[in-house]
GUSESE-693022 format. One record per residue (C-alpha): x, z, y. Coordinates in nm, 2 decimals, padded with zeros to 4 digits. Layout:
N
rec u: X w: Z v: Y .
...
//
This chain:
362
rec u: 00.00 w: 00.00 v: 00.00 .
rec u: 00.10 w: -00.08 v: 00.35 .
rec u: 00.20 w: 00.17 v: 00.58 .
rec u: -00.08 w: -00.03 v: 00.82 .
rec u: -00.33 w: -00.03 v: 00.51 .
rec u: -00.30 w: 00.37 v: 00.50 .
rec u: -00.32 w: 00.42 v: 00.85 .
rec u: -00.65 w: 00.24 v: 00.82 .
rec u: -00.77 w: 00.39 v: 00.53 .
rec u: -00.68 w: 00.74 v: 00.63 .
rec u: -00.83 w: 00.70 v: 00.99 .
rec u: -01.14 w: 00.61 v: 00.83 .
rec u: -01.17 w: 00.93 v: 00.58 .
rec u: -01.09 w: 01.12 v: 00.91 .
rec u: -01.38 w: 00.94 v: 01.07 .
rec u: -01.60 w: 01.03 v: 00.71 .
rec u: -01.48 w: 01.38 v: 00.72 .
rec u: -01.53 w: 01.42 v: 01.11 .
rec u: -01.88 w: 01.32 v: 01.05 .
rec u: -01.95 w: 01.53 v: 00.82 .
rec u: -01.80 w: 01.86 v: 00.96 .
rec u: -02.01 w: 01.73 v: 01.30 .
rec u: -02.35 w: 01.70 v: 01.09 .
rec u: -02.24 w: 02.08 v: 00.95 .
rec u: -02.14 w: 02.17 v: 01.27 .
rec u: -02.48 w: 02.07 v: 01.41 .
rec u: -02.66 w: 02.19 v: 01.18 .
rec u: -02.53 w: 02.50 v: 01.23 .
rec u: -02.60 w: 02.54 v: 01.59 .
rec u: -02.97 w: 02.43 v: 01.53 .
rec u: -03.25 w: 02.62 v: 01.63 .
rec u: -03.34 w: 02.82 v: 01.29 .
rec u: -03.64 w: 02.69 v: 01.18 .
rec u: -04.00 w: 02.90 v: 01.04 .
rec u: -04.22 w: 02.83 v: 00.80 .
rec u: -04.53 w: 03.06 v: 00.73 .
rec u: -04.67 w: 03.02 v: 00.35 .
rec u: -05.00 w: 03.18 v: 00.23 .
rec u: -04.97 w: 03.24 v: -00.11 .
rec u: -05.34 w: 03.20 v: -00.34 .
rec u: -05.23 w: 03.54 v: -00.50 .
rec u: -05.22 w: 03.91 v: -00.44 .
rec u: -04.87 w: 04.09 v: -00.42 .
rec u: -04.99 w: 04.28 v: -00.77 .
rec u: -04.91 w: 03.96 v: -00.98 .
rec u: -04.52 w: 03.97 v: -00.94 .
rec u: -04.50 w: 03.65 v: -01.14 .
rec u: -04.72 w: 03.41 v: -00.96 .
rec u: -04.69 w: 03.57 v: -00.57 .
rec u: -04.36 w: 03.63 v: -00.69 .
rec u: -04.28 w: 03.27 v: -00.72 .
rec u: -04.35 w: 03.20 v: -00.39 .
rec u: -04.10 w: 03.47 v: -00.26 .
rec u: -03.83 w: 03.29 v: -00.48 .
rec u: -03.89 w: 02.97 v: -00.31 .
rec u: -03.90 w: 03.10 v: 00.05 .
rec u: -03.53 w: 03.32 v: -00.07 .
rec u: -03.31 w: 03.06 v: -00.24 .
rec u: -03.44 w: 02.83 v: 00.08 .
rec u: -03.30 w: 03.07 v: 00.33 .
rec u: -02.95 w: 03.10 v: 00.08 .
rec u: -02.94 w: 02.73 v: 00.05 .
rec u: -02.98 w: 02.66 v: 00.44 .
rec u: -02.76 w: 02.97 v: 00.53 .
rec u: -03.01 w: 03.16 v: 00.65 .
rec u: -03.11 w: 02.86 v: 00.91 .
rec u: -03.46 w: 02.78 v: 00.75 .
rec u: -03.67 w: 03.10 v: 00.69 .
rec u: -04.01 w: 03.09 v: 00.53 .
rec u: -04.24 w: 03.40 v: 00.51 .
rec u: -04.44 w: 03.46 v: 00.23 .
rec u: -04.80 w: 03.63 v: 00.30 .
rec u: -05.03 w: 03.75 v: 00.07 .
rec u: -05.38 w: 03.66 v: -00.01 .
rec u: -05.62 w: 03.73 v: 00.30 .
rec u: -05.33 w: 03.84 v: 00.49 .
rec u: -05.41 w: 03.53 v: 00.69 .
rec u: -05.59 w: 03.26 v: 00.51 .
rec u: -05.82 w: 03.33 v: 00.23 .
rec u: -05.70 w: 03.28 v: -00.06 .
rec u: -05.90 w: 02.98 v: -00.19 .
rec u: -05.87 w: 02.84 v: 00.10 .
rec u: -05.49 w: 02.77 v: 00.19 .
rec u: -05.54 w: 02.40 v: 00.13 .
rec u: -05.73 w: 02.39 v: 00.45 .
rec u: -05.48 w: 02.58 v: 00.65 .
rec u: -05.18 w: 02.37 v: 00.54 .
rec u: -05.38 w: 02.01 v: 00.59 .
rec u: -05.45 w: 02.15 v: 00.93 .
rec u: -05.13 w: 02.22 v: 01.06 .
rec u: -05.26 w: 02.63 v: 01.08 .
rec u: -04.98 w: 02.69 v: 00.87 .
rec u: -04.70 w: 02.47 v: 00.73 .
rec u: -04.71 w: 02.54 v: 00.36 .
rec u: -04.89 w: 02.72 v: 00.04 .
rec u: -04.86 w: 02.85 v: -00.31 .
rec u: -05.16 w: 02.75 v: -00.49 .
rec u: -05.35 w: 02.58 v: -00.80 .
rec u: -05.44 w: 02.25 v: -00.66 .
rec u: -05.75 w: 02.25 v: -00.90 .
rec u: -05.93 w: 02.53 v: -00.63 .
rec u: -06.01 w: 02.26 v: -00.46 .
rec u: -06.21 w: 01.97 v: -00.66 .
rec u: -06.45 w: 02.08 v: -00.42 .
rec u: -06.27 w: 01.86 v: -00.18 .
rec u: -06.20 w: 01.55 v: -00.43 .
rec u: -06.19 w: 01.61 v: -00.84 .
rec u: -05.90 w: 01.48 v: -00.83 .
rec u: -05.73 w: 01.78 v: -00.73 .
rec u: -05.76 w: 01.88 v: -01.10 .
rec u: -05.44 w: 01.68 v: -01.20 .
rec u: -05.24 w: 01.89 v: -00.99 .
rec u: -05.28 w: 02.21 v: -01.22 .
rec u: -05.48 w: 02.06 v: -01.52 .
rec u: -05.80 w: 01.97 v: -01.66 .
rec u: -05.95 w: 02.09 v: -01.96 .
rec u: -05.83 w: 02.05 v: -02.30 .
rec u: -05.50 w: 01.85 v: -02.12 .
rec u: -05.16 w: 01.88 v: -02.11 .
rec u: -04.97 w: 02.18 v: -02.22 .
rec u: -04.67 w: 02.32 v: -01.98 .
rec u: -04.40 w: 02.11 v: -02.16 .
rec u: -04.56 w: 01.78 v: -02.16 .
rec u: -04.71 w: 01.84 v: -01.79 .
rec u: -04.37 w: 01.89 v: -01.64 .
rec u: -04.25 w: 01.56 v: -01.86 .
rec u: -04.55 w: 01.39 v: -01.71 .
rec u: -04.52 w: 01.48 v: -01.38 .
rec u: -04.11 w: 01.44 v: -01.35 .
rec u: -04.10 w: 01.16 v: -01.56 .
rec u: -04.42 w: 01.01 v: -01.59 .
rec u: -04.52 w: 00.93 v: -01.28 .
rec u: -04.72 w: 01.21 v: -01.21 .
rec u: -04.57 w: 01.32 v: -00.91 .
rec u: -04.57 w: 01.00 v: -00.73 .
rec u: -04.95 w: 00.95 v: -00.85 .
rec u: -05.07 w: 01.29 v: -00.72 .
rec u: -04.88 w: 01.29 v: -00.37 .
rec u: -05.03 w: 00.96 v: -00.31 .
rec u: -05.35 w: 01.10 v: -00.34 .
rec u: -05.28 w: 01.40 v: -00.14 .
rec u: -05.15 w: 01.21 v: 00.14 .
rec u: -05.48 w: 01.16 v: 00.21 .
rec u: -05.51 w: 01.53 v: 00.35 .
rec u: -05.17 w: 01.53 v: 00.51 .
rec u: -05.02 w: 01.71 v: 00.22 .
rec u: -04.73 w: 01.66 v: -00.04 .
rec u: -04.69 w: 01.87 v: -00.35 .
rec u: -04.42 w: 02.04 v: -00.54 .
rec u: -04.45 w: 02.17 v: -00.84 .
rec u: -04.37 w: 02.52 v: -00.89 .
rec u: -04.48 w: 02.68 v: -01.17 .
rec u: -04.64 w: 02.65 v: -01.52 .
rec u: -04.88 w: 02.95 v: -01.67 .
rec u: -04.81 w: 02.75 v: -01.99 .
rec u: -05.11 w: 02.74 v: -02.25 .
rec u: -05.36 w: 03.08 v: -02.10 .
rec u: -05.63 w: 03.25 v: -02.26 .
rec u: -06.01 w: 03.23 v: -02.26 .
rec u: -06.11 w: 03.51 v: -02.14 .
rec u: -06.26 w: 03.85 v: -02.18 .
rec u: -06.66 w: 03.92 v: -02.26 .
rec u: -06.84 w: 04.21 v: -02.32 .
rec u: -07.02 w: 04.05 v: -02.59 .
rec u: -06.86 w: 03.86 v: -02.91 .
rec u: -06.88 w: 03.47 v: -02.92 .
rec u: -07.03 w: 03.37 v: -03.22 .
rec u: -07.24 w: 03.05 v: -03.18 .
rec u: -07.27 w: 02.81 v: -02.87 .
rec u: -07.59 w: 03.00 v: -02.80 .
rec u: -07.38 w: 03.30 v: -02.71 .
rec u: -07.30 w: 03.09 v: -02.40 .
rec u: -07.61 w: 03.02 v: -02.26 .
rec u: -07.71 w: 03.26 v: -01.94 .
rec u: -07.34 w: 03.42 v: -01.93 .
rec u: -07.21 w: 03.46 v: -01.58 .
rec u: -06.86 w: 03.40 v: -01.63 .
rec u: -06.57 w: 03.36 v: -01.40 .
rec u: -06.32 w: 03.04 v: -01.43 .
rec u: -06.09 w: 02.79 v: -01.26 .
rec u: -06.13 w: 02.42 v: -01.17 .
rec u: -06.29 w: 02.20 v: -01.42 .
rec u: -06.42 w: 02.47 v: -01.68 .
rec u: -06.66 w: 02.59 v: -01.48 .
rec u: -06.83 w: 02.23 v: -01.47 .
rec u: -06.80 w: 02.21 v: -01.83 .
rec u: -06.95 w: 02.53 v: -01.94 .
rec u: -07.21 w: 02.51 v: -01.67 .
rec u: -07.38 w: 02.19 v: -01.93 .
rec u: -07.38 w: 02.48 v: -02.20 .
rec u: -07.60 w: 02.68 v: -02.00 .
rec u: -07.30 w: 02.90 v: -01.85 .
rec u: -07.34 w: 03.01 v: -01.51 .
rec u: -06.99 w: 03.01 v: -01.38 .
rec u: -06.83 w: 03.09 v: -01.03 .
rec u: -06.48 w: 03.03 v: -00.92 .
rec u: -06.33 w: 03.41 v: -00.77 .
rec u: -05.98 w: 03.46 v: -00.67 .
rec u: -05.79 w: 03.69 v: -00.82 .
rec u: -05.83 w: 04.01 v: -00.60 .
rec u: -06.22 w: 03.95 v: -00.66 .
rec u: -06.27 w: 04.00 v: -01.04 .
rec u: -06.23 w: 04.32 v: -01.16 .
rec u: -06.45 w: 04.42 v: -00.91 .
rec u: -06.69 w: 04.16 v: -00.99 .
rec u: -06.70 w: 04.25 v: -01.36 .
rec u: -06.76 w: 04.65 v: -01.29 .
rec u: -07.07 w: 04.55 v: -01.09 .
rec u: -07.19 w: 04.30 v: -01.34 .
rec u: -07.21 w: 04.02 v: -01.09 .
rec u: -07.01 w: 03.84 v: -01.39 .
rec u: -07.04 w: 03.87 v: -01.75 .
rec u: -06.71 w: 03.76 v: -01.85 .
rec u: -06.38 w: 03.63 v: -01.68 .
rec u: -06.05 w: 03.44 v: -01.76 .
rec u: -05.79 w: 03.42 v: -01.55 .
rec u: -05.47 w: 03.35 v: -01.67 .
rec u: -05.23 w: 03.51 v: -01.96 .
rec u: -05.23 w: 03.83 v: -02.10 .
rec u: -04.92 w: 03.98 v: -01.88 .
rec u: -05.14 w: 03.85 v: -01.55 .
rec u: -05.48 w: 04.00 v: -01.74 .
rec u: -05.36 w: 04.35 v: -01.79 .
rec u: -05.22 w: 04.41 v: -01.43 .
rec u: -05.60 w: 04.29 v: -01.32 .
rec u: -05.71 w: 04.59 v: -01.56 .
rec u: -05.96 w: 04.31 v: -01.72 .
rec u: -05.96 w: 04.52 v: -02.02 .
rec u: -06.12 w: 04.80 v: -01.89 .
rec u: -06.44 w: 04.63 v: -01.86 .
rec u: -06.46 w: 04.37 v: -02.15 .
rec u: -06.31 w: 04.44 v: -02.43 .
rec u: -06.34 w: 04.12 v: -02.66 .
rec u: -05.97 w: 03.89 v: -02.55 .
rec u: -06.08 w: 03.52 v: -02.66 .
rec u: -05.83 w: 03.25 v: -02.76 .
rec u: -05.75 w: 02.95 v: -02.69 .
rec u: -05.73 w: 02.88 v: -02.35 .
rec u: -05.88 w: 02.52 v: -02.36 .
rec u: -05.94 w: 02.48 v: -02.02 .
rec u: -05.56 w: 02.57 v: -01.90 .
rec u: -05.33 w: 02.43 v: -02.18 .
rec u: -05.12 w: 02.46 v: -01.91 .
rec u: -05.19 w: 02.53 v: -01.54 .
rec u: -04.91 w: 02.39 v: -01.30 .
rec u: -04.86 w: 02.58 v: -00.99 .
rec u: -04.77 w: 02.40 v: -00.64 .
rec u: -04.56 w: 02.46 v: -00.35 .
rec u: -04.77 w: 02.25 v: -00.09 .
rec u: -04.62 w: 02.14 v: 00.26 .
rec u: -04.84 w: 01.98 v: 00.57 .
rec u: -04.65 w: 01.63 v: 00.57 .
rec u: -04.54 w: 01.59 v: 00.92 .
rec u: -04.40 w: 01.96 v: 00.91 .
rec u: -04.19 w: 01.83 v: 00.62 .
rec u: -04.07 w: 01.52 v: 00.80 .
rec u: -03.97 w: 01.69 v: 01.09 .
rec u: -03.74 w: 01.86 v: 00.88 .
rec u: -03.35 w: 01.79 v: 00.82 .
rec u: -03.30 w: 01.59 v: 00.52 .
rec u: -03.02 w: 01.90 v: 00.38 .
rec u: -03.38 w: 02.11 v: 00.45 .
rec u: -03.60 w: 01.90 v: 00.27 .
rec u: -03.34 w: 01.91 v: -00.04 .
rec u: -03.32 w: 02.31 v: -00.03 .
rec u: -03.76 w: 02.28 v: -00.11 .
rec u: -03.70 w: 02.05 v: -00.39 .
rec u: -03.39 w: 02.26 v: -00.51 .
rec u: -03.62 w: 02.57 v: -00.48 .
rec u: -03.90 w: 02.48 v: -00.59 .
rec u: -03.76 w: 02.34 v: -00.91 .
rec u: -03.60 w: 02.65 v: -01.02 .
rec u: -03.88 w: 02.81 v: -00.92 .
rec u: -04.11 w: 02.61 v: -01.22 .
rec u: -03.86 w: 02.68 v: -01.47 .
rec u: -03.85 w: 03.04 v: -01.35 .
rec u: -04.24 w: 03.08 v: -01.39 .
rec u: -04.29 w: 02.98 v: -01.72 .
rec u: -03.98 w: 03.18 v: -01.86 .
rec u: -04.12 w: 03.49 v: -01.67 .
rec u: -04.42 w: 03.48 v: -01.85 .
rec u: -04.26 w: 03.33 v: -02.21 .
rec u: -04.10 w: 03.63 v: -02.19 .
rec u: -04.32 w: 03.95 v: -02.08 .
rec u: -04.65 w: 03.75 v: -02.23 .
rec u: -04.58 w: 03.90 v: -02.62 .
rec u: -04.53 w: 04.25 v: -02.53 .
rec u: -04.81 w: 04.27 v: -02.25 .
rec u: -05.06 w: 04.14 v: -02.54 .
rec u: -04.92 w: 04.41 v: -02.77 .
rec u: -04.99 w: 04.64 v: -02.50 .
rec u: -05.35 w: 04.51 v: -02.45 .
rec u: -05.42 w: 04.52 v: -02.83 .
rec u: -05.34 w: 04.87 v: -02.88 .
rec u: -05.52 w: 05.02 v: -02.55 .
rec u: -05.86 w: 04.85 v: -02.74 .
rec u: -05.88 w: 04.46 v: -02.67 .
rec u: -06.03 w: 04.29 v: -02.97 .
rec u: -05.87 w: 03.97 v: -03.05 .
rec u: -06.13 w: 03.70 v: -03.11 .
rec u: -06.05 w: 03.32 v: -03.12 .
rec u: -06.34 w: 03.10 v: -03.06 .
rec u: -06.58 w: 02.97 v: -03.35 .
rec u: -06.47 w: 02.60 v: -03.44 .
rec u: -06.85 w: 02.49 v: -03.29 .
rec u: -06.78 w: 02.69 v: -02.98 .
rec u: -06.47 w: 02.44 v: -02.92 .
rec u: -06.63 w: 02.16 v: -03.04 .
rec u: -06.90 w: 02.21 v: -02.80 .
rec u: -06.68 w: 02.23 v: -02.51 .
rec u: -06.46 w: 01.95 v: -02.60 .
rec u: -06.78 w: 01.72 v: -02.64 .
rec u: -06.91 w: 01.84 v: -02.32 .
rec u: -06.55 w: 01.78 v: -02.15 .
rec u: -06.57 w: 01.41 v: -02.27 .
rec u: -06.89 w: 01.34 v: -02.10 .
rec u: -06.80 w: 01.55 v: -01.72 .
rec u: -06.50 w: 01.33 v: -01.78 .
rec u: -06.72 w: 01.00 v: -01.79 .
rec u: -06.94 w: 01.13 v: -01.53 .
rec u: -06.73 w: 01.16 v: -01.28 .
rec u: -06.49 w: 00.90 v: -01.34 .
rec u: -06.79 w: 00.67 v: -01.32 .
rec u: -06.83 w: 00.83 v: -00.95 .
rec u: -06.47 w: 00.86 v: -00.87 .
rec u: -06.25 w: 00.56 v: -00.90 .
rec u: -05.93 w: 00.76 v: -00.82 .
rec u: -05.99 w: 01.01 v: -01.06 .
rec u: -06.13 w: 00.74 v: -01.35 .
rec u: -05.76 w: 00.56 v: -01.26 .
rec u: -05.53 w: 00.95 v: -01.25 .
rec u: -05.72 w: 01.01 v: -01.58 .
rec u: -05.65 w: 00.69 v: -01.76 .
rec u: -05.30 w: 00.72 v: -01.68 .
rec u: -05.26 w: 01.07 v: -01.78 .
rec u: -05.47 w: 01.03 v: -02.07 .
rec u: -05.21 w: 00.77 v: -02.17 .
rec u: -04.92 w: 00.97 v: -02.13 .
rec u: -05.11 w: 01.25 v: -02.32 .
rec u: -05.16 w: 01.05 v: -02.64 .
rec u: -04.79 w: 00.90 v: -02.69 .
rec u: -04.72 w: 01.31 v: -02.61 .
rec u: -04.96 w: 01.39 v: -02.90 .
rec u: -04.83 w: 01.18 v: -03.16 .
rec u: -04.45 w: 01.29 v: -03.06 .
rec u: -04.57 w: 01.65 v: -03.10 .
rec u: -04.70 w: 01.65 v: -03.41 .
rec u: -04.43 w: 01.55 v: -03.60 .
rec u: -04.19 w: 01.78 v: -03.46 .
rec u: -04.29 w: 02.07 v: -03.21 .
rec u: -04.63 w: 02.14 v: -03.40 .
rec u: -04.55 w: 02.12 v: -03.76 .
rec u: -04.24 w: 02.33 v: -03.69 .
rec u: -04.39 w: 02.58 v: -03.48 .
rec u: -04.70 w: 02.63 v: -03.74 .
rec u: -04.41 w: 02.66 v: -03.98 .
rec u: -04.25 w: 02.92 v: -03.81 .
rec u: -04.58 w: 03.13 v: -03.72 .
rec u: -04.65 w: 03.16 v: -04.09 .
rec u: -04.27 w: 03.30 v: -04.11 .
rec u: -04.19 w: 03.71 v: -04.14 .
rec u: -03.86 w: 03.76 v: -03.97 .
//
């Protein structure tokens, strides 16, 4: 090389390096910037209001402190089925939530936690990372001014607790019940009287009898609600949530107005923070159900015509709406898709192995 050649080439990784201590530099001096976020959950349920704290921390260790994002309770200023609104409104500039509160809005904000008997945990983060389910749902929510990350997985939940045992599909006619999203919809054509509460609501609601029976998520969330003090009979499996992703959601233009190094601390967070969900509860899930066992919850798994019912009457909501809503008839063909090549992959490994194993004594 000549001596010219180096000079050149060395002035020009000066120039690359200036730049890039100048953007630092820059950066540095900035204005910190605030973020408020109205989490959907109580501070009581460490795991799921908890996730939203671990966002709002490793963003504020990634940026160096420069981007801070407080994390507020539900009711502390938005009600908590309603932080969609504030975020898509500008009132605040992001959220922790279960997109599906909100099919109200458009039924289409089912795909961004689930719909029932869908995806579990695993196959909804392969869907949405590498399925196309990310670009599919943000360019539906763009519609309200919103983009989703996702940020947590309950992975597959319970049923519910009742008062009464399940026996027959007839069991289910005239129960007040409390669920989430779609379930309510589908339990409401087997004569179910359902109502969607938020978390902070349904204990309270179950003393007073204003509901017969409640889910709400998996055993570790169940027992700090205490729903075993009212209703004693724990139901299984959670067909409606075979897994329920959680999502960080940001008011668009707030986003874009961000640095790009800010934008890349969300992702960064909120990626660790859906691993981080889904291990949390993996891991306390077996020893809080041991827990609930023991203290008096009866085990029960629904009646083989109990989920045949609720299948069939999934199939035809499904149908119903799609026929009404093109963008969910076109979200649901694609993730249906996606669902079946996820099925036949799982049945020859994951399932057979893991029936294997839960007939094992170790």
């Amino acid at each position: 090389m000549t001596r010219r050649a180096f000079i050149k080439q060395s002035g020009g990784l000066a120039l690359a390096g200036s730049a890039t201590l100048l953007s630092n530099s820059a950066l540095a001096q900035s204005d910190t910037v605030r973020w408020r976020c109205a989490s959907s959950f109580p501070k009581s349920l460490d795991t799921l209001y908890g996730t939203a704290e671990l966002i709002a921390r490793r963003v504020g260790q990634i940026t160096g402190g420069k981007f801070q994002i407080s994390v507020h309770a539900a009711g502390e200023i938005v009600p908590a089925l309603q932080v969609l609104d504030a975020v898509e409104k500008g009132t605040i500039e992001c959220n922790h939530t279960a997109p599906y509160y909100y099919i109200g809005k458009d039924p289409a904000w089912a795909f961004g936690t689930c719909i029932p008997f869908g995806l579990n945990s695993r196959q909804f983060n392969a869907w949405w990372i590498q399925g196309d389910g990310e670009k599919i749902f943000n360019d539906f929510s763009r519609q309200f001014g919103v983009l989703n990350f996702l940020a947590g997985n309950t992975g597959t939940q319970m049923a519910g607790w009742f008062k009464k045992e399940i026996k027959t599909v007839d069991d289910l006619k005239g129960l007040k019940f409390r669920t989430g999203g779609m379930a309510g919809q589908v339990l409401t054509k087997l004569g179910v009287v359902t109502q969607q509460l938020p978390a902070g609501e349904i204990y309270s609601a179950l003393e007073k009898g204003t509901i017969d029976a409640a889910e709400f998520t998996v055993p570790y969330d169940d027992e700090k609600l205490g729903l075993n003090k009212i209703a004693k009979y724990y139901y299984y499996p959670g067909w409606n949530e075979g897994g329920a992703g959680l999502a960080f959601q940001v008011n668009i233009k707030a986003f874009e107005a961000l640095p790009e190094a800010y934008k890349m601390a969300i992702q960064a967070a909120t990626a660790e923070a859906n691993t981080w969900m889904q291990a949390k509860y993996d891991a306390l899930n077996p020893n809080a159900l041991k827990r609930l066992v023991q203290g008096g919850a009866i085990l029960r798994a629904f009646p083989q015509s109990v989920m045949d019912a609720c299948f069939k009457a999934n199939q035809e909501l499904l149908e119903e709406i799609s026929a009404k809503s093109p963008t969910f008839k076109r979200m649901l063909a694609q993730m249906r898709g996606f669902q079946r090549d996820q099925q036949a992959w799982f049945r020859v490994a994951e399932a057979s192995y893991d029936n294997f194993m839960s007939r094992q004594k170790l």
